[in-house]
DRENFIFI-384841 format. One line per field, with one value per residue (C-alpha): residue number from 1; residue in one letter; z, y, x. Coordinates in steps of 0.05 Angstrom, whole numbers. Example, Ala and Ser with C-alpha at 12.3 -4.5 7.8 and 13.67 -1.06 7.14 Angstrom:
seq <- (1  2)
type <- (A  S)
z <- (156  143)
y <- (-90  -21)
x <- (246  273)
***
This chain:
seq <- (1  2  3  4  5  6  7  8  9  10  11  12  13  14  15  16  17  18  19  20  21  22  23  24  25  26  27  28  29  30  31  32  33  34  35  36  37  38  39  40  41  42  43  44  45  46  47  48  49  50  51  52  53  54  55  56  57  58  59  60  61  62  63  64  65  66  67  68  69  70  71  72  73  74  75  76  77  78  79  80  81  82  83  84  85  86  87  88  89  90  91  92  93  94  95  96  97  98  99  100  101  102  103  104  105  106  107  108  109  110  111  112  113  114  115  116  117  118  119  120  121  122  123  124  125  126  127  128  129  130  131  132  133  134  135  136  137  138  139  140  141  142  143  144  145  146  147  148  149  150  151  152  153  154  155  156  157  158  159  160  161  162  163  164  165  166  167  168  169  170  171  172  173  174  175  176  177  178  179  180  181  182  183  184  185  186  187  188  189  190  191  192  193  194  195  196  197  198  199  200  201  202  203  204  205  206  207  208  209  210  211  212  213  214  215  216  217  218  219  220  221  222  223  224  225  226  227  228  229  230  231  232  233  234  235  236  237  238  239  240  241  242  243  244  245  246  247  248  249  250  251  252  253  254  255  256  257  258  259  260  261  262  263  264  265  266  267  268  269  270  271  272  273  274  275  276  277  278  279  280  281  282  283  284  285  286  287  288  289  290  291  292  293  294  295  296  297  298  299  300  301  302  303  304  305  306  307  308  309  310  311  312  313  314  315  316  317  318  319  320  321  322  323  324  325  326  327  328  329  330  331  332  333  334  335  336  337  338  339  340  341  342  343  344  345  346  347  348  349  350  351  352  353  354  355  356  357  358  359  360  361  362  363  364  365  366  367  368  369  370  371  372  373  374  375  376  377  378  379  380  381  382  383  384  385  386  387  388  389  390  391  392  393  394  395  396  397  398  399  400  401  402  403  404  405  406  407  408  409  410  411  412  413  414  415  416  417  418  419  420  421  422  423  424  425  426  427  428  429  430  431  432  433  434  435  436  437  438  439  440  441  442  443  444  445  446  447  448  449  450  451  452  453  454  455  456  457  458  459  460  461  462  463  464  465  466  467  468  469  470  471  472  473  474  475  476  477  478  479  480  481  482  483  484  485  486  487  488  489  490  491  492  493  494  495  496  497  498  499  500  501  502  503  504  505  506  507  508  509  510  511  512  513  514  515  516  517  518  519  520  521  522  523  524  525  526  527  528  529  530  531  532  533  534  535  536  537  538  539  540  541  542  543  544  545  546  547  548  549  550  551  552  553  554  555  556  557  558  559  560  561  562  563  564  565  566  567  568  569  570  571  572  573  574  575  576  577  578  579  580  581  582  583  584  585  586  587  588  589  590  591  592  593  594  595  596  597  598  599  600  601  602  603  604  605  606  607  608  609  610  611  612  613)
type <- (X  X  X  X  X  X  X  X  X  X  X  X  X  X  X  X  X  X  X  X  X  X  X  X  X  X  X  X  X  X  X  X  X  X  X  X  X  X  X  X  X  X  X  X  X  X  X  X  X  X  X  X  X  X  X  X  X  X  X  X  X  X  X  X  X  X  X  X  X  X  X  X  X  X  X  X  X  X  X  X  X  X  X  X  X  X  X  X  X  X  X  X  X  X  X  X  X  X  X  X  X  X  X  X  X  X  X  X  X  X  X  X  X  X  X  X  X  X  X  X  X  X  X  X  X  X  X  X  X  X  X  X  X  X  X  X  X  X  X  X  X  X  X  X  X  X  X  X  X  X  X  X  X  X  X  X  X  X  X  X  X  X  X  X  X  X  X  X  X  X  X  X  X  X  X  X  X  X  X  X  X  X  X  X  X  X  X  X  X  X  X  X  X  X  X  X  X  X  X  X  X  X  X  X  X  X  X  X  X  X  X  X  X  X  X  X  X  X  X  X  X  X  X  X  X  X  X  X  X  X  X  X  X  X  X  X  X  X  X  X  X  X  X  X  X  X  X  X  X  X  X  X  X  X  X  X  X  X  X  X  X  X  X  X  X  X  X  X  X  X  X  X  X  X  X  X  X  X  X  X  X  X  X  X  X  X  X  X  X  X  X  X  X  X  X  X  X  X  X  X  X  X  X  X  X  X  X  X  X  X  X  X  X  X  X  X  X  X  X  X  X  X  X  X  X  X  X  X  X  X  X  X  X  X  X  X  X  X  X  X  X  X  X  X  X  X  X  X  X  X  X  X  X  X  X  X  X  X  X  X  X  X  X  X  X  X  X  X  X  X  X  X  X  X  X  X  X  X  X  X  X  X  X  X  X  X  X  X  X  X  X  X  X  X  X  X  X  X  X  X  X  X  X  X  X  X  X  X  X  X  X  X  X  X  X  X  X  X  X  X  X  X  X  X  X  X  X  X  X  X  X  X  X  X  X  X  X  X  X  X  X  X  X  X  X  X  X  X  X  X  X  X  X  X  X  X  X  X  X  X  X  X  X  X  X  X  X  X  X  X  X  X  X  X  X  X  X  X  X  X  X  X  X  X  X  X  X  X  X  X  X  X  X  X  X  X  X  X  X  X  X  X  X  X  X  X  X  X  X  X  X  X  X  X  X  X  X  X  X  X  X  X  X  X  X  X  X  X  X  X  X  X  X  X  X  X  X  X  X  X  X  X  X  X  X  X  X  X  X  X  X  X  X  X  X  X  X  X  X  X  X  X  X  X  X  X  X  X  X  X  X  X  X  X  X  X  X  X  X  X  X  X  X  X  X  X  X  X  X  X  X  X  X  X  X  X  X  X  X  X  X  X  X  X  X  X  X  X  X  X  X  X  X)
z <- (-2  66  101  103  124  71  58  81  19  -1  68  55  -15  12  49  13  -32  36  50  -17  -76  -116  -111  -74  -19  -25  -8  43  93  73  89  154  174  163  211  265  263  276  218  186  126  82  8  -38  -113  -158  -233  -291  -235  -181  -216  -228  -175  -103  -54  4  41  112  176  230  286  239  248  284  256  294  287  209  207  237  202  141  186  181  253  274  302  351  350  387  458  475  468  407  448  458  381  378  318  246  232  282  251  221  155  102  92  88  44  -3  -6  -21  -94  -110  -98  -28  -11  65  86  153  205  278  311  322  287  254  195  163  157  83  79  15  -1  -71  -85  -11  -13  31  24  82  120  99  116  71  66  88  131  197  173  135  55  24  -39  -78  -153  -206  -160  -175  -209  -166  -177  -249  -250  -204  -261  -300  -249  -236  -283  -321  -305  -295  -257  -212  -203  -182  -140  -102  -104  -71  -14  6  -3  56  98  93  124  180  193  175  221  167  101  45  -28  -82  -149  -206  -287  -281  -252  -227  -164  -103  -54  13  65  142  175  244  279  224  200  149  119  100  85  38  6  -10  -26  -52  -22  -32  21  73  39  29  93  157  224  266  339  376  424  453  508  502  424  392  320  292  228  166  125  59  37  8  -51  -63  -84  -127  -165  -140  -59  -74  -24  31  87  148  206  271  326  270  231  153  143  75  119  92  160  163  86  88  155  120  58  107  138  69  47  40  11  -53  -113  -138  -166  -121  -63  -7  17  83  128  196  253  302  361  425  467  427  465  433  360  322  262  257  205  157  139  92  159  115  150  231  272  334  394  393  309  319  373  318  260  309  321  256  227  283  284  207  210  268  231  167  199  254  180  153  86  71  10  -29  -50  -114  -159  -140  -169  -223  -235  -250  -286  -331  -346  -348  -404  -459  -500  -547  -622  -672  -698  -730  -711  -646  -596  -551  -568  -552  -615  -623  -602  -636  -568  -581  -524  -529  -522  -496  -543  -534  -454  -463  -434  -382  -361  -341  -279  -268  -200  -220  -182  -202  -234  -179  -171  -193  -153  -108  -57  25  41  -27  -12  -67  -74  -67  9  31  91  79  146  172  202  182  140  131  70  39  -28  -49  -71  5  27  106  88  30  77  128  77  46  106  111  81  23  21  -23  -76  -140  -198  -227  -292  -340  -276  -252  -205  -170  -171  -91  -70  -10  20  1  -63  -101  -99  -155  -128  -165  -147  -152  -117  -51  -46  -62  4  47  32  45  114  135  118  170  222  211  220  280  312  283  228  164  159  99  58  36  -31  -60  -109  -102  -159  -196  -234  -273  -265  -279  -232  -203  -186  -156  -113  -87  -73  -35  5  22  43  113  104  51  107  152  104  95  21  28  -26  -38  -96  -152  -193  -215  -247  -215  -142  -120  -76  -26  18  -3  43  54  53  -13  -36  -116  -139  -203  -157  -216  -229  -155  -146  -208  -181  -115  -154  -185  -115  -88  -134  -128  -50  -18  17  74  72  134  158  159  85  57  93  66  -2  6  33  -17  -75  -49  -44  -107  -124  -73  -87  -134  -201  -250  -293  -246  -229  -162  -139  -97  -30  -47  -64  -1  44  2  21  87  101  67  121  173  148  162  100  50  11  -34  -60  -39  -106  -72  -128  -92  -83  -98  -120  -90  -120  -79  -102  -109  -155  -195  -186  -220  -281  -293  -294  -223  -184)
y <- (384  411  413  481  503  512  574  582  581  522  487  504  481  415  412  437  370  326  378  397  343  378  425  384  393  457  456  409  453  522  485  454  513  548  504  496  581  572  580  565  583  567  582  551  572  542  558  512  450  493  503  582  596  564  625  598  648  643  672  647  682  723  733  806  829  802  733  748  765  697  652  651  632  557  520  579  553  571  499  456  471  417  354  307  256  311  335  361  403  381  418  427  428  497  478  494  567  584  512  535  608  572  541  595  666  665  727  721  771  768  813  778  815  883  899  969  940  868  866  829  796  763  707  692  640  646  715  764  828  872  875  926  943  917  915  845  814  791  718  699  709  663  673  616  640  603  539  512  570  576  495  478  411  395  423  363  307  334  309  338  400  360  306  360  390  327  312  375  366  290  330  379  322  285  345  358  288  304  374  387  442  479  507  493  526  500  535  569  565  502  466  468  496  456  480  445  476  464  404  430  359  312  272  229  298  321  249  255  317  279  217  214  214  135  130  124  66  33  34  2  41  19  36  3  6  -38  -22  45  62  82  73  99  116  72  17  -5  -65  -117  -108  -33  -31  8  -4  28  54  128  116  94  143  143  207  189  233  275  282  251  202  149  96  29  1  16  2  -60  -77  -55  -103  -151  -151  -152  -211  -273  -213  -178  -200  -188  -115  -89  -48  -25  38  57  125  108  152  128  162  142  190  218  188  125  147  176  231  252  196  231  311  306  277  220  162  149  100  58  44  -21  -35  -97  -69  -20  -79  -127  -60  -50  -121  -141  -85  -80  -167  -154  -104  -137  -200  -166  -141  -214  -224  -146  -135  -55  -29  0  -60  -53  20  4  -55  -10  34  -18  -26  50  53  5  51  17  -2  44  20  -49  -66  -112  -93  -147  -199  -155  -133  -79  -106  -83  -49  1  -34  -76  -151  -208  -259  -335  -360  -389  -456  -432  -379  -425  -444  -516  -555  -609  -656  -644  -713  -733  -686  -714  -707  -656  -632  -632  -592  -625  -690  -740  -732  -653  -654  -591  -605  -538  -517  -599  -590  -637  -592  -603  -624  -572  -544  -473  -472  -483  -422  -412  -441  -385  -326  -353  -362  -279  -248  -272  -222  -256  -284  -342  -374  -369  -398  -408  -378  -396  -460  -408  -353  -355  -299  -300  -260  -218  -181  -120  -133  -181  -223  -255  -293  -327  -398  -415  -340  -362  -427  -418  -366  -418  -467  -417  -406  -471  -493  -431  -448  -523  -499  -466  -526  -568  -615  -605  -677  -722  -773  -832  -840  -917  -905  -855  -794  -788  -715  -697  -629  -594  -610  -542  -555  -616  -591  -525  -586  -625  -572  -544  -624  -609  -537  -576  -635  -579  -573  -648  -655  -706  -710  -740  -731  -797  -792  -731  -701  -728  -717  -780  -753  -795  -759  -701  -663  -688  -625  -613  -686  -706  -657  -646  -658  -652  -574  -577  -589  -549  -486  -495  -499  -445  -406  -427  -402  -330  -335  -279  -304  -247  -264  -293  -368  -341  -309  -372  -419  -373  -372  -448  -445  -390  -437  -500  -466  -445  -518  -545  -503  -510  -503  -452  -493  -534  -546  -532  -564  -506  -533  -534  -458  -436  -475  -438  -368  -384  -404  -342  -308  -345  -335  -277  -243  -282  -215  -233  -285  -306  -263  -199  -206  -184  -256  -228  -165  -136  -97  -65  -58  14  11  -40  7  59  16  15  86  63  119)
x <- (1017  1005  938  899  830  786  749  668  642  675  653  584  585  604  547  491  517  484  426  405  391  346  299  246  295  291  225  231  281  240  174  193  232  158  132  170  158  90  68  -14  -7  45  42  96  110  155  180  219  222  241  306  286  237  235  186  157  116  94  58  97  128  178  245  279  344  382  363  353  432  459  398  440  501  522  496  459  397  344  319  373  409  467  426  422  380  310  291  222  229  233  306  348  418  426  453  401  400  469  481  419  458  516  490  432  409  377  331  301  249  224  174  159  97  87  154  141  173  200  284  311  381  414  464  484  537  552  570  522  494  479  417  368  290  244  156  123  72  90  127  171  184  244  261  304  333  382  393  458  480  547  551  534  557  498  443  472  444  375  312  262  229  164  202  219  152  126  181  167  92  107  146  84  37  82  89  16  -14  30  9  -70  -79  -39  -60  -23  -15  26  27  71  78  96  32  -42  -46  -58  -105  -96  -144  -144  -175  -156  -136  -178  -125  -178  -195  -135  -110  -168  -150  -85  -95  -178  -244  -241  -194  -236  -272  -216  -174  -176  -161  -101  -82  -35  20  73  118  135  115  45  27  -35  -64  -102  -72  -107  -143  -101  -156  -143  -59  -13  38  90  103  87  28  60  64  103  109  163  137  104  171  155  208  220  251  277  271  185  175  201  157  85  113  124  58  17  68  10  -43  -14  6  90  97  42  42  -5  -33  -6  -11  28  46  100  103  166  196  260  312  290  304  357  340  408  427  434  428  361  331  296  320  313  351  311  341  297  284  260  205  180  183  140  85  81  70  28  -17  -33  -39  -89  -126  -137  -160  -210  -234  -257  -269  -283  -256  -245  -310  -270  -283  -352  -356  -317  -354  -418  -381  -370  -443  -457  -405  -445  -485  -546  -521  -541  -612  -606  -530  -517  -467  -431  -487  -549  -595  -647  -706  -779  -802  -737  -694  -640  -660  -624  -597  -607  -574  -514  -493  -448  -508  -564  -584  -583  -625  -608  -562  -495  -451  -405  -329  -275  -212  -242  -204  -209  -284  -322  -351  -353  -426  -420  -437  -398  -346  -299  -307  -288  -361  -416  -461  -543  -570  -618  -642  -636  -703  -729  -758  -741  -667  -661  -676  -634  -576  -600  -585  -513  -455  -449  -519  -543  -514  -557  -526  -462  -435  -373  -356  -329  -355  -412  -481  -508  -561  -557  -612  -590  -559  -517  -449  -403  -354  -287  -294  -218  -196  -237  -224  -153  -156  -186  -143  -78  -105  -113  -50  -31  -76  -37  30  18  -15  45  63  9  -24  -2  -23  32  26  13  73  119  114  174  188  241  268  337  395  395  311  330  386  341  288  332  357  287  273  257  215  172  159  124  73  66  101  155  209  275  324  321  383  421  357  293  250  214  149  135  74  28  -10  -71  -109  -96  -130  -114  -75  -20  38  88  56  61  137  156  129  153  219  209  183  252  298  267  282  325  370  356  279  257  238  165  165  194  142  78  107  98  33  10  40  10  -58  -64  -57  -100  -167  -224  -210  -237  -287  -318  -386  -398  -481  -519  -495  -421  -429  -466  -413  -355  -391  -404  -329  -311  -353  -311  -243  -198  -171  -221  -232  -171  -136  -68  -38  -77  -139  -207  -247  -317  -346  -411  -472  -517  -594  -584  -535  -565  -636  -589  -561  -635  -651  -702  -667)
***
């Protein structure tokens, strides 16, 4: 078989396979072809998916036709001279018209200003018509029909018609954030319409519009630069998190790109905050000077390459680690709203039936039945704590901050005020052993015991490793567990990471650890639950996660063991020396798992419950 060129259409078939997956990509080229014209208002309609319909209508500069003759040529561009290295437009390769003509039925109609009247072309299957005058507006009017219609084995690998629509609704939602100076319509017969007005240069607005008026509330500003790169934009509270990374955001120099490289860097920082299966909200802008990044990976433009990737990994990491730990122990003020939701959605029984405990009383209310045990508030000194760890006293003195603490009652008066007008105010009482009720001078505070503690312990075992070796404790007799052989060998291996942290170990027999030292941090613990976890924690490793991941999953899982327990009883000093560490402690507003540590009410929202305001 001899080699021969192959024919134009063929060629451009080829590579509409690269440019155009689907008809989100569609959108994608049309849309950023609209706006590198000019264009402020774009208006998008779709029909069956996209599959049927694809017209994207906008008021950019317009083509003459000229220009509207070689558009629908293959690398025809006005967009690129001779450098690869200087890209300040979102296409620049000249590729997706003529590969979209290629696989549908293309119809451009175009009018630049003062034209006396707009010019229409047409490809279909890669075959053209000739140019002809047509009526339009000064922009641009393309027109995508019966995609895939020249390529039918292509209609076999696209989804659902409403997979599609939302697919293509994802893609305007991206290209919006990164342009909000431009107004935005997306509608058809196969969706709602999306209105998406101007915010001129208010990126929170039209982030907003996108994403919910909670986001604001629930985000955290970043700026930062290093060397020669800027990132900006709002990362969300470990607290407020999805469950998939659909809200993750991320603009290169204003371009919207779905890179592996800055997804795995915003997981990365939010590593020792969120729970497994959980992901965080994140709306970044990267900005370098071009010559430092490549978008010419690959033809959907998705992916970028850095000169310098580990620069842009280190800016991101440390920027959105800074952030959330200038922040404190803030934690999303969603669980808060939904937590008086909650109460607004109990209706009153019908007359004589009880609902959730409460019965009718005789004044027509709903009266309180008897106070349960684990709801009364008790002064009364507390029997000593067993096995409590490092920052409980024997005798329930606090020492969590390693600080001698003053004795004092809650019911002294210039002591309670004091203790009111911190953030998380005063503790009041504790219900179920488990979380604690504070009040705060401007509200109230339930805490979960175990969550917070479980926090505080995580970051000093942090602060520890930084400083050096974690302290340990030598054991009188050494612990022996028995695990599986495989455990034991992940154990053994792990030997000299698990000594950082001050938990020394040693294999005993084919299928048995012997601990010798625990850290001492973490006082009487269950050191068999302890090594069996960490066994488990192990065998999930990666083998590409980093030295750091491995040593905070350690720390997290250690933690967890080393905190107050759910079900203890915790005297009224022990609680308001908990709180006030909480106060001190970066990142306190969630648990090592990524579970919010307390939940606030403000007195206005309690004033509402009761119909006050």
């Amino acid at each position: 078989m001899r080699i021969h060129q192959l024919p134009e259409t063929l060629i451009n078939q080829i590579a509409a396979g690269e440019v155009i997956e689907r008809p989100a990509s569609v959108v994608k080229e049309l849309v950023e072809n609209a706006i590198d014209a000019g264009a402020r208002r774009i208006e998008i309609a779709t029909a069956v998916g996209g599959k049927a319909l694809v017209r994207v209508v906008d008021d950019g500069l317009g083509m003459d036709a000229d220009d509207l003759a070689l558009a629908v040529r293959r690398h025809c561009t006005s967009k690129l001279d001779q450098r690869l290295d200087d890209i300040r437009t979102l296409g620049f390769r000249g590729e997706a018209l003529p590969s979209i003509g290629s696989v549908a039925r293309l119809t451009l109609r175009s009018r630049p200003k003062d034209a006396a009247h707009a010019n229409e072309v047409s490809l279909a299957g890669g075959v053209p018509t000739p140019l002809k005058p047509a009526a339009a507006n000064q922009g641009t009017t393309v027109e995508v029909r019966d995609l895939f219609f020249a390529t039918p084995a292509r209609l076999k690998f696209l989804k659902s018609d409403r997979a599609e629509t939302a697919a293509i609704t994802e893609i305007v939602r991206r290209i919006a954030i990164a342009f909000p100076s431009v107004r935005f319509t997306l509608s058809g017969p196969d969706r709602s319409t999306l209105e998406l007005p101007s915010t001129g240069e208010d990126r929170l607005a039209r982030i907003a519009q996108v994403l919910g008026k909670e986001f604001a509330a629930n985000t955290i500003a970043i700026d930062a630069m290093r060397e020669d790169v800027g990132l900006s934009g709002h990362v969300g509270l470990p607290t407020w998190n999805k469950a998939n990374s659909l809200s993750q955001y991320a603009f290169v120099n204003g371009r919207p790109v779905q890179d592996k490289q800055i997804l795995t860097a915003i997981r990365a920082a939010y590593s020792d905050t969120l729970p497994r299966g959980r992901y965080p909200v994140a709306v970044l802008w990267i900005t370098l000077d071009p010559a430092l990044v490549d978008v010419n990976v690959h033809p959907a433009k998705a992916d970028v390459r850095f000169r310098d990737p580990g620069l842009v990994r280190g800016l991101i990491i440390g920027a959105i680690r800074q952030a959330l730990s200038a922040e404190g122990d803030r934690a999303s003020p969603s669980a808060s709203v939904s937590l008086a939701q909650a109460f607004r959605s109990v209706e009153p029984a019908a007359a004589g039936q009880s609902q959730a405990g409460w019965t009718q009383s005789r004044f027509g209310g709903l009266a309180r039945p008897p106070v349960a045990a684990g709801w009364q508030m008790d002064h009364s000194p507390s029997r000593p704590l067993r096995d409590a760890p490092q920052g409980f006293g024997e005798q329930g003195q606090p020492d969590i901050s390693g600080a001698a603490m003053p004795s004092a009652r809650v019911d002294d008066a210039e002591h309670d005020q004091a203790a009111i007008a911190h953030p998380l105010g005063a503790a009041r009482t504790q219900i179920h052993e488990n979380y604690i009720v504070a009040q705060t001078s401007d509200g109230l505070v339930l805490v979960d015991q175990h969550a917070a503690h479980e926090r505080l312990v995580f970051e000093r075992f942090k602060k520890a490793l930084q400083a050096g070796t974690v302290p340990s404790q030598i054991l009188l007799l050494p612990e022996i567990i028995d695990l599986p052989e495989d455990d034991c060998d992940r154990l053994a291996d792990r030997a000299g990471d698990l000594a950082e942290f001050g938990l020394v170990l040693e294999r005993f027999g084919p299928g048995a650890i012997a601990v010798r030292e625990t850290p001492s941090m973490l006082g009487e613990t269950d050191v068999g639950g302890l090594v069996r976890d960490l066994a488990d924690e192990i065998a999930e490793w990666n083998s590409a996660d980093g030295l750091r991941d491995r040593l905070e999953a350690v720390a997290s899982t250690m933690a967890c063991h080393g905190s107050v327990r759910s079900g203890r009883r915790l005297m009224p000093e022990e609680m308001n020396a908990l709180l006030r560490e909480m106060e001190r402690t970066p990142g306190s507003g969630q648990c090592n798992h990524g579970r919010p540590t307390y939940i606030e009410l403000k007195l206005a929202d309690i004033e509402k419950l009761f119909s006050r305001r």
